[in-house]
mmCIF entry with sequence, helices, sheets and N, C-alpha, C, O atoms, coordinates in Angstrom:
data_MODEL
# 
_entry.id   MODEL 
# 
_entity.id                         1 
_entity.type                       polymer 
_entity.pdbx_number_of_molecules   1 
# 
_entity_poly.entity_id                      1 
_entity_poly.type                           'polypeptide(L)' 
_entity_poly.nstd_linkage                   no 
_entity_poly.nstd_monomer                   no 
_entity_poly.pdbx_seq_one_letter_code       
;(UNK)(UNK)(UNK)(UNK)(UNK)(UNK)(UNK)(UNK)(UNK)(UNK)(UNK)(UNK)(UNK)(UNK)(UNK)(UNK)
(UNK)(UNK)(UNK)(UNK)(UNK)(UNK)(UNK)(UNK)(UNK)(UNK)(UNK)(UNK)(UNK)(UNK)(UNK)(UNK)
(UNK)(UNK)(UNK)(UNK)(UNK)(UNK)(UNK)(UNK)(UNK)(UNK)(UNK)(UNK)(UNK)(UNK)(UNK)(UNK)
;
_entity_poly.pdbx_seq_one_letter_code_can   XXXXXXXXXXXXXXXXXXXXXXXXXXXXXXXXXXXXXXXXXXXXXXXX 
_entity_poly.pdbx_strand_id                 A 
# 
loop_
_entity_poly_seq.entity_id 
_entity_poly_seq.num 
_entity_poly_seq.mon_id 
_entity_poly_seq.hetero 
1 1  UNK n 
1 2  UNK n 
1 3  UNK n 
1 4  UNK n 
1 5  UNK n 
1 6  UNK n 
1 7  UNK n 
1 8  UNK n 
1 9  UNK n 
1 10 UNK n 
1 11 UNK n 
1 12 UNK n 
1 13 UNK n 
1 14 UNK n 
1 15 UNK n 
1 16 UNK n 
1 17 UNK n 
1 18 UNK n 
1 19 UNK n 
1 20 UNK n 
1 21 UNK n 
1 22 UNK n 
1 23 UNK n 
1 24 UNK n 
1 25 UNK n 
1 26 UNK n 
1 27 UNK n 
1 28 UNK n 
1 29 UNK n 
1 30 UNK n 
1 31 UNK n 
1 32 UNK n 
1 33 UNK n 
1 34 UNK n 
1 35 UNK n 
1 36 UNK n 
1 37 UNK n 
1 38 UNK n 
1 39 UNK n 
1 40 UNK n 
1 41 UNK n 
1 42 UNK n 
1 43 UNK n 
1 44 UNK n 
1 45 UNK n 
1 46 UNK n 
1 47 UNK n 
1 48 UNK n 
# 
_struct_asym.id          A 
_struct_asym.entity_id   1 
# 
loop_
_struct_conf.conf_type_id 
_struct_conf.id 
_struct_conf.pdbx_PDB_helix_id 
_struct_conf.beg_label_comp_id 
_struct_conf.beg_label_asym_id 
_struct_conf.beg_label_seq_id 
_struct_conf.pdbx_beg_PDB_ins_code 
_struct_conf.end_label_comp_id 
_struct_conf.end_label_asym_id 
_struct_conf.end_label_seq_id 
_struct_conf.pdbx_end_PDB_ins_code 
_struct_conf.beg_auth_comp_id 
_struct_conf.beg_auth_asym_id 
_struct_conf.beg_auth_seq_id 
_struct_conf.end_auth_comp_id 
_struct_conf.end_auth_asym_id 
_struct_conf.end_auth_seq_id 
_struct_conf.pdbx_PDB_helix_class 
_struct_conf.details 
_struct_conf.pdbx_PDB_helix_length 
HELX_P HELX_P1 AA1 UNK A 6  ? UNK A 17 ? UNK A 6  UNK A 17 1 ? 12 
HELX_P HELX_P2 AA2 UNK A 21 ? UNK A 32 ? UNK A 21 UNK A 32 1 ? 12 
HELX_P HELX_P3 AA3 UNK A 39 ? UNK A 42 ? UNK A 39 UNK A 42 1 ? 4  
# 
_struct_conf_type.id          HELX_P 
_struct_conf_type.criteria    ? 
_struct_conf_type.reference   ? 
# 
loop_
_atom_site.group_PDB 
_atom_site.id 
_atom_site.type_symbol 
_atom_site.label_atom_id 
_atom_site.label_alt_id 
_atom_site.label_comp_id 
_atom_site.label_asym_id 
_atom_site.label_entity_id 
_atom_site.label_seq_id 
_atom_site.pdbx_PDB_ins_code 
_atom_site.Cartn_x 
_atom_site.Cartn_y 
_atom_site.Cartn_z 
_atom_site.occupancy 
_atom_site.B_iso_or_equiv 
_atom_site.pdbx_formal_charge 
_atom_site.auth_seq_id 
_atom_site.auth_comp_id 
_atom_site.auth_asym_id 
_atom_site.auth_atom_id 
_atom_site.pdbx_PDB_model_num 
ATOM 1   N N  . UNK A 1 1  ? -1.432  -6.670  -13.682 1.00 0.00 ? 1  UNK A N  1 
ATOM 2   C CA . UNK A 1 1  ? -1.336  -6.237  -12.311 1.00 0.00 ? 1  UNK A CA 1 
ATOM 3   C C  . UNK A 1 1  ? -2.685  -6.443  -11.633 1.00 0.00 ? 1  UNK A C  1 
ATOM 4   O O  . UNK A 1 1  ? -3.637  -5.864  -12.157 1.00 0.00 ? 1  UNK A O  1 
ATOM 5   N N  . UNK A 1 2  ? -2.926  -7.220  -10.488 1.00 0.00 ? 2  UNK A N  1 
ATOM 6   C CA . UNK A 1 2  ? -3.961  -7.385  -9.497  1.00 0.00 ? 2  UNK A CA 1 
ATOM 7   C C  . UNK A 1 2  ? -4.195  -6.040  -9.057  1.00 0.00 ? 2  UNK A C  1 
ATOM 8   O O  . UNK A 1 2  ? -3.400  -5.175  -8.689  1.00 0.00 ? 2  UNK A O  1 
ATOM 9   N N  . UNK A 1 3  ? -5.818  -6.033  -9.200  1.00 0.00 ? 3  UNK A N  1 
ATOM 10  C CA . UNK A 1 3  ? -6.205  -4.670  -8.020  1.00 0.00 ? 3  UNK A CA 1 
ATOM 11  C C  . UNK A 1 3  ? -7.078  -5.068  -7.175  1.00 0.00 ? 3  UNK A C  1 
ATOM 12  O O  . UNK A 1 3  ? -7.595  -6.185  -7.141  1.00 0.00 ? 3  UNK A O  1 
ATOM 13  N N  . UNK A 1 4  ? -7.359  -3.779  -6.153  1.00 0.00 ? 4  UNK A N  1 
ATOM 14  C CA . UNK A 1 4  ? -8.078  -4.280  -5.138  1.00 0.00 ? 4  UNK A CA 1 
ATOM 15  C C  . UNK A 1 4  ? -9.452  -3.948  -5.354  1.00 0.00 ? 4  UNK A C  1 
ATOM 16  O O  . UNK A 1 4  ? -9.443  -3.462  -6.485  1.00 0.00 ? 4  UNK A O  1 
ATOM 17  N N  . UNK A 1 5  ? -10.684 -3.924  -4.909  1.00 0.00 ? 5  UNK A N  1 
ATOM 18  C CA . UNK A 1 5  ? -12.138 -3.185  -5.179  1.00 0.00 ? 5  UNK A CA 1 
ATOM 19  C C  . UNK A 1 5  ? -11.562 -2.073  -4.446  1.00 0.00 ? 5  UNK A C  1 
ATOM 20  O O  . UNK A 1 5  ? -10.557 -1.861  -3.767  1.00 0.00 ? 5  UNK A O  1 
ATOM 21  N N  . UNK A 1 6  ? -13.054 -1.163  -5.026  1.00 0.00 ? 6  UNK A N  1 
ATOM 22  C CA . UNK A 1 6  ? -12.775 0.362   -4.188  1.00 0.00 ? 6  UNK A CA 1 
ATOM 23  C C  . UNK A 1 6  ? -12.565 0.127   -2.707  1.00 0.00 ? 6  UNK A C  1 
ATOM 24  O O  . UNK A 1 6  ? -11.612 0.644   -2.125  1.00 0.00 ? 6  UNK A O  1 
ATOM 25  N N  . UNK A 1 7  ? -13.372 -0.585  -2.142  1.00 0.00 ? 7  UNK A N  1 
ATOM 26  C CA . UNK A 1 7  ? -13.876 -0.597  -0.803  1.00 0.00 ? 7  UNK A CA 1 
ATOM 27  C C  . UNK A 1 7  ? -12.234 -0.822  0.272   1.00 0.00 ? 7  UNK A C  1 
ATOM 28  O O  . UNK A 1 7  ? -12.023 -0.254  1.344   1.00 0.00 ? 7  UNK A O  1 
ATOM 29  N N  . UNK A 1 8  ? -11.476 -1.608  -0.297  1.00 0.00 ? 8  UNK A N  1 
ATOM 30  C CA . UNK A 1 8  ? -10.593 -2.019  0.203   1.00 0.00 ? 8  UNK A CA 1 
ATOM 31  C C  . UNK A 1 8  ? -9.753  -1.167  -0.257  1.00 0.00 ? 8  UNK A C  1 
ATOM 32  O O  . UNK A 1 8  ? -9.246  -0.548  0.679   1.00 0.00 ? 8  UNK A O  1 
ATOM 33  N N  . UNK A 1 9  ? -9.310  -0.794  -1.408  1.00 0.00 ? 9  UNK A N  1 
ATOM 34  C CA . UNK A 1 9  ? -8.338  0.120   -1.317  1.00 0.00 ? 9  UNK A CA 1 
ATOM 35  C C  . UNK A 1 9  ? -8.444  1.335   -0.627  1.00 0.00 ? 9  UNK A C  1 
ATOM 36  O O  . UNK A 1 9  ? -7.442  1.918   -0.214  1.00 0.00 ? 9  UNK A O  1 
ATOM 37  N N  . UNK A 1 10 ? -10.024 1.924   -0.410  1.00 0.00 ? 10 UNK A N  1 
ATOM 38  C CA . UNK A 1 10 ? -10.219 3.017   0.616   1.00 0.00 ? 10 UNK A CA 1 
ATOM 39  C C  . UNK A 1 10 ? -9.794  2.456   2.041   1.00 0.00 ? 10 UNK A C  1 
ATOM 40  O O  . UNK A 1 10 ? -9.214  3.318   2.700   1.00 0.00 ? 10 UNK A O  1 
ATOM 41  N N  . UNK A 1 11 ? -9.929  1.253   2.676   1.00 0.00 ? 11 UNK A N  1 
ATOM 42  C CA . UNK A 1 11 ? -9.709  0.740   3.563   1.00 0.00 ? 11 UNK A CA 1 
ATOM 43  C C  . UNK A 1 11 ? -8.123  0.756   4.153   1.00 0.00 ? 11 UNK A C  1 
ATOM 44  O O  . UNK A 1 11 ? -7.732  1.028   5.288   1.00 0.00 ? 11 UNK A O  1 
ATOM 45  N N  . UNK A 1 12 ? -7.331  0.346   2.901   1.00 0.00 ? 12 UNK A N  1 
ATOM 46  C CA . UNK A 1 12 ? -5.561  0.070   2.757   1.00 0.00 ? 12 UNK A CA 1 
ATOM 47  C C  . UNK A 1 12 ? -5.398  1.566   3.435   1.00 0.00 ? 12 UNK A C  1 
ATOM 48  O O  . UNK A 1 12 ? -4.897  1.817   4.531   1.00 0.00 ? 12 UNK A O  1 
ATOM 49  N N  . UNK A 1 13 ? -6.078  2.682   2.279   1.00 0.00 ? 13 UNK A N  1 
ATOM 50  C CA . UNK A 1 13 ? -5.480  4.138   2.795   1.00 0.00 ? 13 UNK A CA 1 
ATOM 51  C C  . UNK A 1 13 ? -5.858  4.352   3.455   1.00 0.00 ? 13 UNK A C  1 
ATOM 52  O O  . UNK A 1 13 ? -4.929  4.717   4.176   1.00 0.00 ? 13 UNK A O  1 
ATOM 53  N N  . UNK A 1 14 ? -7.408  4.560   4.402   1.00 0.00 ? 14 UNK A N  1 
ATOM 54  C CA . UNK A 1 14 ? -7.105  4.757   5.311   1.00 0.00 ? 14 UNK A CA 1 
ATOM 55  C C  . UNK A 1 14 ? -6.210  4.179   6.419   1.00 0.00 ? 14 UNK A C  1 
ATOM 56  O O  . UNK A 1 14 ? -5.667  4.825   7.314   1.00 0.00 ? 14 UNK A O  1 
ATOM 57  N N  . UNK A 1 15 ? -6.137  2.663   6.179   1.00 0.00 ? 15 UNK A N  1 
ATOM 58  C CA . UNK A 1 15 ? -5.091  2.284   7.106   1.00 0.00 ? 15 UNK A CA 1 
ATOM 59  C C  . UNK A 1 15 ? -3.772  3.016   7.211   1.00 0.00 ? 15 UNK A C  1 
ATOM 60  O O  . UNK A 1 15 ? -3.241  3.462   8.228   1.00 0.00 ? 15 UNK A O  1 
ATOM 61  N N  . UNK A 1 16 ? -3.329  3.052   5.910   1.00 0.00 ? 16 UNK A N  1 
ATOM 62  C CA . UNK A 1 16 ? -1.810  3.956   5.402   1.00 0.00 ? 16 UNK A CA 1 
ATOM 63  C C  . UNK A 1 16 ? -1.726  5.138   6.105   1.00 0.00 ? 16 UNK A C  1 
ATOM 64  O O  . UNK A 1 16 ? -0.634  5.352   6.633   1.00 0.00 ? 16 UNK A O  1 
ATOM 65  N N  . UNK A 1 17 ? -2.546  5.919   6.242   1.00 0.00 ? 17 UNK A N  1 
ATOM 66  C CA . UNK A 1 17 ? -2.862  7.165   6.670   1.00 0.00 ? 17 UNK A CA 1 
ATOM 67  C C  . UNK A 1 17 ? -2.703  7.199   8.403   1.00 0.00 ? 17 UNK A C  1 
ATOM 68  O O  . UNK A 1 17 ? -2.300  8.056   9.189   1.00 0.00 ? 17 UNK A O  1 
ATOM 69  N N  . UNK A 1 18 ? -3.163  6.002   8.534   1.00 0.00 ? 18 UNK A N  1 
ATOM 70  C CA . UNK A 1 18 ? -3.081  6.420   10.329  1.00 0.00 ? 18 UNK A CA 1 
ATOM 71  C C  . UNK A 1 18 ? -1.615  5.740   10.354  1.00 0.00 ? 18 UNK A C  1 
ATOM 72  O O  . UNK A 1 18 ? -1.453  5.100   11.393  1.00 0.00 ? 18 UNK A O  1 
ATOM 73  N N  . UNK A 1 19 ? -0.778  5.720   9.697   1.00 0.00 ? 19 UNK A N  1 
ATOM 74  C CA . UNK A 1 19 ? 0.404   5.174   10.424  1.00 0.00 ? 19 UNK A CA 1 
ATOM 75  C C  . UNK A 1 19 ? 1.333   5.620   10.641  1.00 0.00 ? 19 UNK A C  1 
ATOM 76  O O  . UNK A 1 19 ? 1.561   6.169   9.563   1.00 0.00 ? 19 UNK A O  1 
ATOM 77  N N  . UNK A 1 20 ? 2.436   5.923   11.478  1.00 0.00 ? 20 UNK A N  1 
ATOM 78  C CA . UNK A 1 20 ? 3.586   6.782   11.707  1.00 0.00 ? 20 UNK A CA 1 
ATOM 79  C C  . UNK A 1 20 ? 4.381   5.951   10.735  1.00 0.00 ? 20 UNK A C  1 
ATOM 80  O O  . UNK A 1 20 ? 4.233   4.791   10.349  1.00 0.00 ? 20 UNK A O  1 
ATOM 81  N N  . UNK A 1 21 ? 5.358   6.976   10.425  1.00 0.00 ? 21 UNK A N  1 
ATOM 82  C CA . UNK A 1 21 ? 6.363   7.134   9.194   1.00 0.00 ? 21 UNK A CA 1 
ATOM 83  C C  . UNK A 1 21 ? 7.130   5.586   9.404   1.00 0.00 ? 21 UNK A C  1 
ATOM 84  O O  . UNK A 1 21 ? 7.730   4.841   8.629   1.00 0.00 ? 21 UNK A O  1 
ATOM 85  N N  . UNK A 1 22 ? 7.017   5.563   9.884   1.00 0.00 ? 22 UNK A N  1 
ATOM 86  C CA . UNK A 1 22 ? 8.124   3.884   10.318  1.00 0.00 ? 22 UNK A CA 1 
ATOM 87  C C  . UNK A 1 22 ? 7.282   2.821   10.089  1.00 0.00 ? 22 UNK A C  1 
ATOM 88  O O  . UNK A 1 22 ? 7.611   1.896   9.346   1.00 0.00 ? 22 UNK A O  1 
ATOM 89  N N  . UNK A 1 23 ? 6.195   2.870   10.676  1.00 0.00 ? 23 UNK A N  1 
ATOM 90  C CA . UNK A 1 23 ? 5.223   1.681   10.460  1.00 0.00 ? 23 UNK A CA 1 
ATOM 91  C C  . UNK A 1 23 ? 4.779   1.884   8.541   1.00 0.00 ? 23 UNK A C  1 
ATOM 92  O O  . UNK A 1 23 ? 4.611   0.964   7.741   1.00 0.00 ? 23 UNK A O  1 
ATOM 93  N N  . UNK A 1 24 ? 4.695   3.294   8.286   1.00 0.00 ? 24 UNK A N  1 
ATOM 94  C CA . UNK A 1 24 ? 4.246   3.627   7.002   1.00 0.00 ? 24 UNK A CA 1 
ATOM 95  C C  . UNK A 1 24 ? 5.245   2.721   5.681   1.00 0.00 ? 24 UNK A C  1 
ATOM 96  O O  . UNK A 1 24 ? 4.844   2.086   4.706   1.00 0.00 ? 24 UNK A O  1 
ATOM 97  N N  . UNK A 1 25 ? 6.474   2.966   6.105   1.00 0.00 ? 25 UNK A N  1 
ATOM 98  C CA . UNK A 1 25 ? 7.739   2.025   5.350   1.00 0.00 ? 25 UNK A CA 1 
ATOM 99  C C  . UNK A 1 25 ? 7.765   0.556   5.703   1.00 0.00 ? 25 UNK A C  1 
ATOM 100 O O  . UNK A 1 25 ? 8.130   -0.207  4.809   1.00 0.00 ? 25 UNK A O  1 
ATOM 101 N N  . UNK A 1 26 ? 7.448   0.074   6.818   1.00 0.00 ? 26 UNK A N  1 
ATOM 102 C CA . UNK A 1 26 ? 7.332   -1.354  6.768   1.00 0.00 ? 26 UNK A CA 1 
ATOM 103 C C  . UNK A 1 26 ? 5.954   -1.515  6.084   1.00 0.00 ? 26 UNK A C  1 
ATOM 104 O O  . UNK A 1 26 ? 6.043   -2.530  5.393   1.00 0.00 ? 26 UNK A O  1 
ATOM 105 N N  . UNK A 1 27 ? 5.076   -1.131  5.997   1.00 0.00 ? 27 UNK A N  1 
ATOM 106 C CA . UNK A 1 27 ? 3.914   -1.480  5.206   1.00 0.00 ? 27 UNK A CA 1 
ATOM 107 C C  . UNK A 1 27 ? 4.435   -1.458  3.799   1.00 0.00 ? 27 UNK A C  1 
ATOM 108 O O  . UNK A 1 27 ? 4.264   -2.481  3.137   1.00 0.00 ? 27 UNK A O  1 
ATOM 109 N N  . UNK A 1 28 ? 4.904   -0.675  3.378   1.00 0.00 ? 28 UNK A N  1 
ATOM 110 C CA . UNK A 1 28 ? 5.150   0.038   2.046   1.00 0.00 ? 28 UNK A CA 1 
ATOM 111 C C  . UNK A 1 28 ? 6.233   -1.453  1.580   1.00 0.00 ? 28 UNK A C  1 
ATOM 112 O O  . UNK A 1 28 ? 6.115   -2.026  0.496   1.00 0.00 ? 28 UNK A O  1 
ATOM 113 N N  . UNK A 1 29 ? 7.161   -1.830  2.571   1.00 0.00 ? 29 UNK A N  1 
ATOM 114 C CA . UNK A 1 29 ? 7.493   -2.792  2.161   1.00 0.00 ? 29 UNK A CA 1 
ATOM 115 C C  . UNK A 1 29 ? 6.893   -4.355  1.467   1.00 0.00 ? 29 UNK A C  1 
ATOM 116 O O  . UNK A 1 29 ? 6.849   -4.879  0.354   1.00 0.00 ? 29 UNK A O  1 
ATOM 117 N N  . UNK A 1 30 ? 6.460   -4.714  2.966   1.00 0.00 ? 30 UNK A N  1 
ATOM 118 C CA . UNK A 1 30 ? 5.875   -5.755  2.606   1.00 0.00 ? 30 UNK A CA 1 
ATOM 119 C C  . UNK A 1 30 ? 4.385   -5.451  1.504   1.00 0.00 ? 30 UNK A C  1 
ATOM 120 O O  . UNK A 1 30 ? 3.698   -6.438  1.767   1.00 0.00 ? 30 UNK A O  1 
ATOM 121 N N  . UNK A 1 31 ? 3.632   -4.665  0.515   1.00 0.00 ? 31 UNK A N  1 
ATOM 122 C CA . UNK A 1 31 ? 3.510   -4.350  -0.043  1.00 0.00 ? 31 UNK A CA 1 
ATOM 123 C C  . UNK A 1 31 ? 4.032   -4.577  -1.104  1.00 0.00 ? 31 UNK A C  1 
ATOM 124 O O  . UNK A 1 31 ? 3.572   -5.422  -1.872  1.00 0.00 ? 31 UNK A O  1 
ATOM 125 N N  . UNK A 1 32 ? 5.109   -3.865  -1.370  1.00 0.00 ? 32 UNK A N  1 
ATOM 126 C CA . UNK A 1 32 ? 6.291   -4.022  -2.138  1.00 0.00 ? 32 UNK A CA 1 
ATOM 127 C C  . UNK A 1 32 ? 6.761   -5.553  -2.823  1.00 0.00 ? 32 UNK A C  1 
ATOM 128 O O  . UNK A 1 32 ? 7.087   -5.820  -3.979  1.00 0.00 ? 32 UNK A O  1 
ATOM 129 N N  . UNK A 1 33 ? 6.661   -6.348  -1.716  1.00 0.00 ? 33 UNK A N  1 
ATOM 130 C CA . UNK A 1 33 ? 7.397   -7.572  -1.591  1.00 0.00 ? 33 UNK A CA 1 
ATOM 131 C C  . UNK A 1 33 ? 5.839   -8.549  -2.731  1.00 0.00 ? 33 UNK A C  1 
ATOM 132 O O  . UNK A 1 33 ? 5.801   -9.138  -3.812  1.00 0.00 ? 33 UNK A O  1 
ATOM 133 N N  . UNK A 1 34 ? 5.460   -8.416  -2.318  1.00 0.00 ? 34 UNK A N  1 
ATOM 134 C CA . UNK A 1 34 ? 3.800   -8.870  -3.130  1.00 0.00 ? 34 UNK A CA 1 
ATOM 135 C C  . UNK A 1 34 ? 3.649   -8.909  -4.492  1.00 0.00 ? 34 UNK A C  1 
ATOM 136 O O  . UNK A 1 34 ? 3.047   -8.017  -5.088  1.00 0.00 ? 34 UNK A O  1 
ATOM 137 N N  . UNK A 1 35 ? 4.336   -10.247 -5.269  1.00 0.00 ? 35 UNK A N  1 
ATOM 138 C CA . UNK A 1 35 ? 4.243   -10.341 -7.241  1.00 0.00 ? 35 UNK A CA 1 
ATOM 139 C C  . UNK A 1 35 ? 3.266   -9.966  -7.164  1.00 0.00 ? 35 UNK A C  1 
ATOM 140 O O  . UNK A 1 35 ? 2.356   -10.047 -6.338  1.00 0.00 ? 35 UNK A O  1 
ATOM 141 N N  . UNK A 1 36 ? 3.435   -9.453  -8.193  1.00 0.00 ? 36 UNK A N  1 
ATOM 142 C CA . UNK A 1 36 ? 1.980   -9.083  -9.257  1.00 0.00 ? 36 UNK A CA 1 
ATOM 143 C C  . UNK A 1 36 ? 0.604   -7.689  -8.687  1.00 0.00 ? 36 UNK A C  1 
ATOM 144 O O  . UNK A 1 36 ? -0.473  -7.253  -9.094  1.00 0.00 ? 36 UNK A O  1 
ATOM 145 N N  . UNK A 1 37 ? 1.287   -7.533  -7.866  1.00 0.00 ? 37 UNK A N  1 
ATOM 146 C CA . UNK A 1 37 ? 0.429   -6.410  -7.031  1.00 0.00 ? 37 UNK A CA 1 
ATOM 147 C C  . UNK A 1 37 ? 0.619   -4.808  -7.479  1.00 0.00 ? 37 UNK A C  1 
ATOM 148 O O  . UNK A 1 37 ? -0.099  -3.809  -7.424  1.00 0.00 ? 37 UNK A O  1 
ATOM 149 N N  . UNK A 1 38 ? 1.927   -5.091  -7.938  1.00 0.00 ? 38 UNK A N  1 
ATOM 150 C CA . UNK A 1 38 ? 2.115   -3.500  -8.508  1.00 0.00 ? 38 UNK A CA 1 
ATOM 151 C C  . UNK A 1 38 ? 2.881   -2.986  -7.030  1.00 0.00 ? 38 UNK A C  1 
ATOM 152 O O  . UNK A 1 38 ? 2.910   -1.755  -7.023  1.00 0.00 ? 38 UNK A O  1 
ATOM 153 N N  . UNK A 1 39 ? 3.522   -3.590  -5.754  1.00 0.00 ? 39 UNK A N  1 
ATOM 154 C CA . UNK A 1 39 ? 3.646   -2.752  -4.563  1.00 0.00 ? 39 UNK A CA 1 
ATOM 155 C C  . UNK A 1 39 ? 4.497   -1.387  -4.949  1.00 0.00 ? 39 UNK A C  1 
ATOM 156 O O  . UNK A 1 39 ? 4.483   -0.266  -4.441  1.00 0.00 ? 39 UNK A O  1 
ATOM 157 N N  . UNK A 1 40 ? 5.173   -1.888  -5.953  1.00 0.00 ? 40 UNK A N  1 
ATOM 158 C CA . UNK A 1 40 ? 5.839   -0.800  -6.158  1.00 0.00 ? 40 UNK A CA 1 
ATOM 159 C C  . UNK A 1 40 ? 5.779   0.617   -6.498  1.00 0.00 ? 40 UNK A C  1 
ATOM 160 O O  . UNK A 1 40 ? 6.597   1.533   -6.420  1.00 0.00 ? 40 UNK A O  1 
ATOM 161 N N  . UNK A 1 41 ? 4.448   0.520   -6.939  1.00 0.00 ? 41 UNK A N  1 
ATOM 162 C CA . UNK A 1 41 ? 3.921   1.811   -7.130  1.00 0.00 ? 41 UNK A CA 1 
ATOM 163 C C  . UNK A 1 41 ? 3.976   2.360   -5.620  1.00 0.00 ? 41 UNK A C  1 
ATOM 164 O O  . UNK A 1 41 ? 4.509   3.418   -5.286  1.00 0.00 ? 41 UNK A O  1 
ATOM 165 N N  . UNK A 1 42 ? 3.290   1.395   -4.718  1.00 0.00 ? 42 UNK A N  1 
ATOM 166 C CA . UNK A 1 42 ? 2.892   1.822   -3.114  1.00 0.00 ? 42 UNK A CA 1 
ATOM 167 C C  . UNK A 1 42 ? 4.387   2.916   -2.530  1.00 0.00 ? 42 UNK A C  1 
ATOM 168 O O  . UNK A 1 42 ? 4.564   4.048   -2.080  1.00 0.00 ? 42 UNK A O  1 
ATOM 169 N N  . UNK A 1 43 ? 5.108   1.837   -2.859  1.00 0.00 ? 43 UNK A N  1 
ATOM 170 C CA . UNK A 1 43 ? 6.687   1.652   -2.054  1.00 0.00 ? 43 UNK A CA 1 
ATOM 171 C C  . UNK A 1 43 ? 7.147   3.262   -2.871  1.00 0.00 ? 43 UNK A C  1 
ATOM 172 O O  . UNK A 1 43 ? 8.131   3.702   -2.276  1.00 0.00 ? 43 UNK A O  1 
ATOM 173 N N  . UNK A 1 44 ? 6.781   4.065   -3.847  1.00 0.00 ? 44 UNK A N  1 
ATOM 174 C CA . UNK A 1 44 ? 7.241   5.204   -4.325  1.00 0.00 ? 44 UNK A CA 1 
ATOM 175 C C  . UNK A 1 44 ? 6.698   6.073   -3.984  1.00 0.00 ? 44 UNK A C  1 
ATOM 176 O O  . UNK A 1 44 ? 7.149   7.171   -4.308  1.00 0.00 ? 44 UNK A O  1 
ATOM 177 N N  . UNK A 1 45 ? 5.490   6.005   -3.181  1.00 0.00 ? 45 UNK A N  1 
ATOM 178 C CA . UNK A 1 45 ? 4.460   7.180   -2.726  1.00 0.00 ? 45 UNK A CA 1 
ATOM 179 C C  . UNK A 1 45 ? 3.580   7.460   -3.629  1.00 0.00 ? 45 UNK A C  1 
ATOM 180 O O  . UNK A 1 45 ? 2.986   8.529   -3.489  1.00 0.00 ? 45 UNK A O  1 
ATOM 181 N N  . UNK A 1 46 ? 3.261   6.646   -4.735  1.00 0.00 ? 46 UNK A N  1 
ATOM 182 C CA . UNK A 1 46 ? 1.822   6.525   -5.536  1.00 0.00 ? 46 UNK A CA 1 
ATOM 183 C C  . UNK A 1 46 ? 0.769   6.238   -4.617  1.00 0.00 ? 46 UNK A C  1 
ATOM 184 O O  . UNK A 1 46 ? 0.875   5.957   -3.423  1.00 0.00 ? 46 UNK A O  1 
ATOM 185 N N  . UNK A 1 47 ? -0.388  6.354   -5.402  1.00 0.00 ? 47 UNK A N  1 
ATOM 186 C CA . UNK A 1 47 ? -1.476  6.117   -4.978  1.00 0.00 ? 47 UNK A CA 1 
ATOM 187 C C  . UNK A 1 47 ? -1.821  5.070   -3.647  1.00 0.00 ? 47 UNK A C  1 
ATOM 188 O O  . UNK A 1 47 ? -0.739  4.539   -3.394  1.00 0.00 ? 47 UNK A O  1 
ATOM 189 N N  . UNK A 1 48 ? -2.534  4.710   -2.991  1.00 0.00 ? 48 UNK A N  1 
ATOM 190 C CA . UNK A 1 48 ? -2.027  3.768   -2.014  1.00 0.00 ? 48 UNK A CA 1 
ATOM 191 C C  . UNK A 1 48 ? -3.923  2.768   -2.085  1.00 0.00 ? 48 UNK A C  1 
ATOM 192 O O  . UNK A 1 48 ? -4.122  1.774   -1.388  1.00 0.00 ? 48 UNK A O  1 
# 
């Protein structure tokens, strides 16, 4: 599974964080959609 550096994954969440619930699930998707990334963890409400 690909990860990101700290810097950016603090970056992702905060992005995640400012988003309303709708925008939060299309992220979570396309996320999701991403081999080898693990989105799926994202897409369950793991870690972000």
């Amino acid at each position: 599974m690909q990860t990101y550096d700290a810097i950016v994954e603090r970056q992702m969440g905060n992005c995640y964080g400012s988003l309303s619930e709708k925008d939060r699930r299309r992220y979570a998707a396309v996320e999701a959609a991403k081999p080898g990334h693990g989105g799926n963890r994202l897409a369950s409400g793991g870690r972000h």
